[in-house]
C-alpha positions as CSV (number, residue, x, y, z in Angstrom):
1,X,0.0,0.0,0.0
2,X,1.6,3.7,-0.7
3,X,0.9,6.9,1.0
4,X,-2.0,7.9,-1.3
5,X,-3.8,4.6,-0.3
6,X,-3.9,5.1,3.4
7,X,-4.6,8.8,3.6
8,X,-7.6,7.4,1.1
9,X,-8.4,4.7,3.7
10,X,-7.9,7.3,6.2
11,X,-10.0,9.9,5.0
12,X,-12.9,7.4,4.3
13,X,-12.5,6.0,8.2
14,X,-13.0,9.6,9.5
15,X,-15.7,10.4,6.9
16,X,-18.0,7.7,7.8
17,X,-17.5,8.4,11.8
18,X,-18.5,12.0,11.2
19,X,-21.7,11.1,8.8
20,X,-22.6,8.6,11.7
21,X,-22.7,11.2,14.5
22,X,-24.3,13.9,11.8
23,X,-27.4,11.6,11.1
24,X,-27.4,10.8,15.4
25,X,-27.6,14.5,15.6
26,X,-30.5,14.8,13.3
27,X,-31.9,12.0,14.9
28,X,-31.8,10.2,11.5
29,X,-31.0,6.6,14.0
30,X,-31.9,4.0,10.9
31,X,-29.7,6.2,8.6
32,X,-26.9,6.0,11.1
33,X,-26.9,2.1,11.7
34,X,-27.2,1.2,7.9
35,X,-23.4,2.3,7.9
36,X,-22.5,-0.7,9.8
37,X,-22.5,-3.6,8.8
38,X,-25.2,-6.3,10.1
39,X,-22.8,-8.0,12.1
40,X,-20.9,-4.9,14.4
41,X,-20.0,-5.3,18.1
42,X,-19.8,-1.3,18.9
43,X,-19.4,-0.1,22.6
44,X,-21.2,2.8,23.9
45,X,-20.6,3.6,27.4
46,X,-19.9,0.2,28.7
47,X,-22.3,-1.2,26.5
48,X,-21.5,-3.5,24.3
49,X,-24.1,-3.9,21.3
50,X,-24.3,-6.6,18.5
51,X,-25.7,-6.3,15.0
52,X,-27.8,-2.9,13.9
53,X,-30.9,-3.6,15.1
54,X,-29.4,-3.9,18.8
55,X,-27.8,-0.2,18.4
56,X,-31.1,0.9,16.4
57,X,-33.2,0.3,19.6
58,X,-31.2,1.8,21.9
59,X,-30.1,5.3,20.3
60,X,-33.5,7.0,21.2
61,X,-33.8,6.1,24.9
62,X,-30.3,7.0,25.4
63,X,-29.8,10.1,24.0
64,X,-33.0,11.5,25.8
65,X,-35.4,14.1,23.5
66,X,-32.7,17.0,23.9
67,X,-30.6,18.7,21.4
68,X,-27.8,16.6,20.5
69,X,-24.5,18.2,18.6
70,X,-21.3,15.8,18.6
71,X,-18.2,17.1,18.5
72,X,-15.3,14.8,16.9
73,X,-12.2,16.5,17.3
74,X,-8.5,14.4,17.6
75,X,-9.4,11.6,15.4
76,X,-6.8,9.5,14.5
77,X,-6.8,6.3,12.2
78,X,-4.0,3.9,11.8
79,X,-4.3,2.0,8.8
80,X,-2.5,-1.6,9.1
């Protein structure tokens, strides 16, 4: 892989975190799980979640009826 290839890979990684957190803001929760895959294992705050529709039910009573605005500064992905 050269240098163009990973700041690609690196670029799309960081791109798809920040569309996830932009449709959680919006409240746009089936929008934001059909960027995983049917099989993820994500962790939330000691949670640990399996497959879309797990994550799909739980996004709403989590994040309460407030405004929501993520922030996703200091990213950093290390491509292998």
């Amino acid at each position: 892989m050269d240098a163009d290839q990973a700041r690609g890979i690196e670029w799309d990684c960081q791109k798809l975190v920040r569309q996830y957190y932009r449709h959680v803001d919006q409240r746009e929760f089936d929008k934001a799980c059909a960027l995983f895959t049917e099989d993820i294992d994500w962790w939330s705050m000691g949670v640990q979640m399996h497959g879309r529709d797990e994550i799909l039910k739980s996004l709403p009573p989590s994040l309460g009826k407030g405004t929501i605005r993520h922030v996703v500064t200091n990213m950093v992905v290390n491509v292998v």
